[in-house]
N, C-alpha and C positions, 0 to 999 in steps of 0.2 A: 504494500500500500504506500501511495506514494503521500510525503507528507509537502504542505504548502508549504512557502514562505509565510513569517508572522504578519508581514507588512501586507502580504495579500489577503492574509484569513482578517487583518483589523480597516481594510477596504473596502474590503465586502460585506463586511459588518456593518459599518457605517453607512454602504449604500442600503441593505436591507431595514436599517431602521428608521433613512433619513428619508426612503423613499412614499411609506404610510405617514408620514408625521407632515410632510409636503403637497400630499396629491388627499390624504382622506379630511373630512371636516370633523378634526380632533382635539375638541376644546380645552386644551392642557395647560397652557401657560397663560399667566396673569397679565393682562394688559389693558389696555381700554380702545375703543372703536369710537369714532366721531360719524354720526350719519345727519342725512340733509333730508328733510321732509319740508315739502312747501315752504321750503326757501329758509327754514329754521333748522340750527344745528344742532343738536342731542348728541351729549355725552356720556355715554355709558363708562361709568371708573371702576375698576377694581370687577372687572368680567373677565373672564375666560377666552383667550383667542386662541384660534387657529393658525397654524403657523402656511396653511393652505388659505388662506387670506389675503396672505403677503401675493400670492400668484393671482390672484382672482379665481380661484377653485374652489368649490364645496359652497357657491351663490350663485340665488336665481339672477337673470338679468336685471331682472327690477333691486333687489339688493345691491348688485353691482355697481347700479347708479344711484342708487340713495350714498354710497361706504364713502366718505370723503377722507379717512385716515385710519388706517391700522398703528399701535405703535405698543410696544413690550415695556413691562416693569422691567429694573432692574432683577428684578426674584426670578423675573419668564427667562429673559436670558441665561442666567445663571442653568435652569432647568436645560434650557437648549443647546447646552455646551455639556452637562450632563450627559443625558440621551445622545446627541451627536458624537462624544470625543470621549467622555470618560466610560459612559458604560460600553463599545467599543473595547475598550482601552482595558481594562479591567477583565474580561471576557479571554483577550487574547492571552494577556498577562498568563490565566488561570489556562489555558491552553498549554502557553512556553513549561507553567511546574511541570504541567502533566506530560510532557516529552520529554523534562531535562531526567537525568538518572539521578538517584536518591543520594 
């Protein structure tokens, strides 16, 4: 059996987690949304975004056009460096014990 490189097994990791978190409407990290209804702006603080927001994915068209700002707490980011880099990262780590010899 042929074993990967770490660098590859923590790539592929990354794209598998980063690609649900991007493309699905997965309300996980803390931020707030600015929308436009008849010409008045509403701010939602301290909601839930989607980091599928950021692309215009996971809204109807009519949403699309009310959304005048997505933007992340300082806590979302931290979350999204988490899920992107550290659990990755961690993952493979616990990989490397389990191939190195005792």
């Amino acid at each position: 059996m042929t074993k990967f490189p770490l660098w590859l097994i923590f790539i592929l990791l990354q794209i598998g987690i980063l690609i649900p978190l991007l493309t699905l409407s997965l309300r996980l990290f803390p931020g707030e949304l600015v929308i436009s209804t008849g010409g008045v702006e509403k701010t939602f603080e301290n909601t839930n975004v989607s980091l599928s927001y950021f692309l215009g994915l996971g809204m109807t068209p009519e949403e699309k056009n009310q959304l005048v700002s997505v933007s992340l707490y300082g806590s979302g980011w931290i979350l999204v460096i988490c899920y992107s880099i550290l659990l990755p990262l961690f993952i493979t780590y616990r990989i490397h014990l389990k191939r190195s010899p005792s």
